[in-house]
N, C-alpha and C positions, 0 to 999 in steps of 0.2 A: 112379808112372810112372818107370821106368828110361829112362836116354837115355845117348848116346855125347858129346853137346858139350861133355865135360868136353875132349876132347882137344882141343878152340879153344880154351877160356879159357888151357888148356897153353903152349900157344903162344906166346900174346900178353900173357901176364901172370903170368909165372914169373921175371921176374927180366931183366937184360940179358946174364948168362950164358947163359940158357936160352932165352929167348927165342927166336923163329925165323919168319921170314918165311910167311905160306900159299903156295900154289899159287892159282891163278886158279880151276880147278876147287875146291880146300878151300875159298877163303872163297864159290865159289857155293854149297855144300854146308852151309856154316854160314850164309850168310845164308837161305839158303830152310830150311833148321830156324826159323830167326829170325821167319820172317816167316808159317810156316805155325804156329806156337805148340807146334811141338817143344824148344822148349827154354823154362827153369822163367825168370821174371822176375827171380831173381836173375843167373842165368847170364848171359841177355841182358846186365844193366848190366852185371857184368864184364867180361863180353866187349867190352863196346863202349867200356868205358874203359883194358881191358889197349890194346885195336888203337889209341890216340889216341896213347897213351903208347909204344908198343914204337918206331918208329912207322908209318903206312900206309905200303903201296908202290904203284905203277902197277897191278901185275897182281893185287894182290888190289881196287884201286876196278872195277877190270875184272869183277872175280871177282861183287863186289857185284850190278853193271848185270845181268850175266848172270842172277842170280837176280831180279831186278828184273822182267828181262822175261820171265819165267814167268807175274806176276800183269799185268800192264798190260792194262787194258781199252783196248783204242785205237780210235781213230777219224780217220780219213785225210781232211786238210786240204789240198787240193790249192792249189800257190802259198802256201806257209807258209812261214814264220819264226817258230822258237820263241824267246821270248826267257826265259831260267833266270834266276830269280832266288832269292835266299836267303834259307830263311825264316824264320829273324831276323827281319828285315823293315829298315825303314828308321826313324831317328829323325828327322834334319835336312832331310830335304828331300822333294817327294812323288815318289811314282812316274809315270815319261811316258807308260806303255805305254797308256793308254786315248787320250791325245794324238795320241801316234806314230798309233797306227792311224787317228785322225778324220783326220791330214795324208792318209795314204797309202792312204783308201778309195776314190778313182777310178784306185788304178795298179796294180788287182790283184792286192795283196798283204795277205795276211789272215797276222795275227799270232795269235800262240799265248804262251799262260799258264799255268803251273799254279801250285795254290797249297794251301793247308792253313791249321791252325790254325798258331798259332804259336811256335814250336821254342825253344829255346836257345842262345845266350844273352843277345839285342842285347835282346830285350822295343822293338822297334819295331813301327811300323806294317806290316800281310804285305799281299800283293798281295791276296790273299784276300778283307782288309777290304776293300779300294780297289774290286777289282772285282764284289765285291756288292751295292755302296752306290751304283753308278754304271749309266748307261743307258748300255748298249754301243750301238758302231756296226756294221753290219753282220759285220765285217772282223774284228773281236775274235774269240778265243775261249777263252773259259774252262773250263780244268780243272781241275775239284774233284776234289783226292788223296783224299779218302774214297768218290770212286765209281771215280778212274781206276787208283787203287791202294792201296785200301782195306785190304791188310796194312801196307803200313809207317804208312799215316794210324794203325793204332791201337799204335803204338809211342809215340804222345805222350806218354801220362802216364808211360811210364817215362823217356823223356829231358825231361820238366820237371822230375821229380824227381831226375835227375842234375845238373840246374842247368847244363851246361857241353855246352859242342859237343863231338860226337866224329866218325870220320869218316863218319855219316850227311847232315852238312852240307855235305860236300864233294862225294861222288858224288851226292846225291838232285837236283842242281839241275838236269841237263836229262834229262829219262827219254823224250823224246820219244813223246809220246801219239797226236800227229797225223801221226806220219809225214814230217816236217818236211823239207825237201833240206837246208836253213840255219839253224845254230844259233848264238843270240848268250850268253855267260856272264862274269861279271866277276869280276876279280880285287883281292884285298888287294896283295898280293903278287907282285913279279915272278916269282918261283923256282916259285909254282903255276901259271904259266901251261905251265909243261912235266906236269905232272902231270894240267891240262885238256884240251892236248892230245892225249896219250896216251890219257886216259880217255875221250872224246868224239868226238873227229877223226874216229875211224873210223866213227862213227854219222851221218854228214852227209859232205853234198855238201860244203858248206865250213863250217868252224868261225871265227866270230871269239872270240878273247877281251880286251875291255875292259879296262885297270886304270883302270875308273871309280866313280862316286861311291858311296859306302859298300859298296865290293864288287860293286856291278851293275857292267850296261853299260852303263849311261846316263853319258853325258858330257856335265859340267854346266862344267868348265873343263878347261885342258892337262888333253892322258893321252898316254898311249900304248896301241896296241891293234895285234893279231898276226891274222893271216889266213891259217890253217892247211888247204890244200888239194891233194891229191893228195899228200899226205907231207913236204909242202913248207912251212916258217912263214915268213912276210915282214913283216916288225916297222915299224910306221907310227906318227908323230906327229899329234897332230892338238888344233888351240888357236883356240878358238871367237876369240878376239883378230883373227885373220886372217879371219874372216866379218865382223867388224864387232860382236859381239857385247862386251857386258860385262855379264854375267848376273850379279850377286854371290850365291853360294849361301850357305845359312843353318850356322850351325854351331849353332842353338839349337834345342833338343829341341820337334818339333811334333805336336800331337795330329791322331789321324785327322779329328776334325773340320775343323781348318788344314787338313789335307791335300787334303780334300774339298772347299773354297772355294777351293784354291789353282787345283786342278783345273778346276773349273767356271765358275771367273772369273780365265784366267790372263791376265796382264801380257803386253803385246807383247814383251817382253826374253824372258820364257819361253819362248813361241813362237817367238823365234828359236833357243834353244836344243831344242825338240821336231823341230821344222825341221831343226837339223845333225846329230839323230840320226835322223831317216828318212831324212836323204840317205845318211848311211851305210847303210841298209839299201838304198838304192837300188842303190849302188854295187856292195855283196858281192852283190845278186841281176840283178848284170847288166842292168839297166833304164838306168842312165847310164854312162857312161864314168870320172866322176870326182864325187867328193864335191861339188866345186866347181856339176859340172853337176846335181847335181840337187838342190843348196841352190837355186840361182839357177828351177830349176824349180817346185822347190815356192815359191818367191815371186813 
């Protein structure tokens, strides 16, 4: 089989003389080669370790989504919020999202998940686990990337045998399956909070992005978090201290079983931390006025 994707790999992993940015449309043209299995297993990992390395921009994560939602089986959630998470997954602490939604199942907001197996490189617990193992509430809804987007689910085995994140870890975290108005995504990093806006923003009503706990949005102590809407980012603090709260999160590596008892039998200290991140989602979907009002609601 002859194919043209040598002139990606060209691209992106020719050197830092040679090297050279895509176009939004090239990298949609090379990811949907990618994802429809025009291009050979080895190209792929090149490719996707030359673009880590060169390194990404805006309009090629852009580029990506584009090709992305060529394959997306969707299914429309009305009254949703997606919340993206990365799927790495988590080591030290468990995930809220099954929480969040039990707080916020009489205030008509149904939350949104997707998840897959588990990627590289954190080797933590993925949502995936969490929310198979778990009896949802009505509000939940789970989407499994091997039905909702069943080309890049089977790019696994070649990024486990790359060992290392590329920037599939970056763009795959909100693909919005449900049609979401309001999408939540966390950050390591201040500096990608501009790269999630760019790449997302325009996909939702409103975007927030979290710099919370291992990269989610879940805010488990001080963060800060951006509220990017109508082109517009407004930069917010927010320190559970001032609820009342003193949650001490774990810095020791927990197995999904932990995570699964932490869940199903948590601590009222947790609850108040599940609590101050549904208030936030109260807040960005316009149900309260302030964080403040709709902590003091849900209690």
């Amino acid at each position: 089989m002859l194919n043209n994707f040598h002139q990606f790999i060209k691209a992106v992993g020719t050197g830092p003389r040679h090297n050279h940015d895509l176009t939004r449309e090239q990298m949609c043209e090379a990811m949907t080669m990618i994802l429809k299995e025009e291009a050979y297993p080895e190209q792929v990992s090149a490719f996707l370790l030359g673009w880590r390395l060169k390194p990404e921009t805006n309009e090629e994560f852009q580029g990506a989504l584009d090709a992305f939602d060529k394959f997306i089986v969707k299914k429309t959630i009305p009254n949703s919020i997606e919340l993206g998470y990365p799927y790495d997954g988590k080591r030290n602490n468990p995930f809220l999202f099954t929480l969040i939604a039990k707080v916020l199942e009489s205030s008509n907001i149904n939350i949104v998940v997707s998840g897959d197996e588990l990627q590289p490189a954190k080797e933590g617990v993925t949502a995936k686990d969490i929310a198979t193992n778990i009896t949802a509430t009505s509000n939940l809804h789970f989407f499994d990337r091997k039905d909702t987007l069943k080309e890049l689910n089977s790019l696994t085995e070649i990024r486990k045998r790359l060992g290392t994140r590329t920037g599939l870890n970056t763009v795959e975290r909100l693909i919005n399956p449900a049609n979401s108005e309001y999408g939540f995504v966390g950050v390591f990093h201040k500096p990608f909070m501009e790269k999630y806006a760019a790449m997302f923003a325009p996909r939702y009503k409103k975007l927030v992005v979290v710099k919370g706990n291992e990269g989610t949005s879940e805010i488990y102590s001080k963060c800060q978090y951006w509220i990017i809407e109508n082109g517009i980012t407004t930069e917010y603090k927010l320190d559970p201290i001032d609820f009342g709260i003193n949650y001490t999160k774990s810095w020791d590596r927990i197995s999904l079983e932990e995570s699964l008892e932490i869940i199903n039998n948590p601590s009222d200290e947790l609850m108040k931390i599940v609590k101050l991140n549904a208030a936030l989602i109260l807040f960005v979907s316009n149900k309260v006025d302030s964080i403040e009002d709709g902590y003091k609601l849900l209690n």
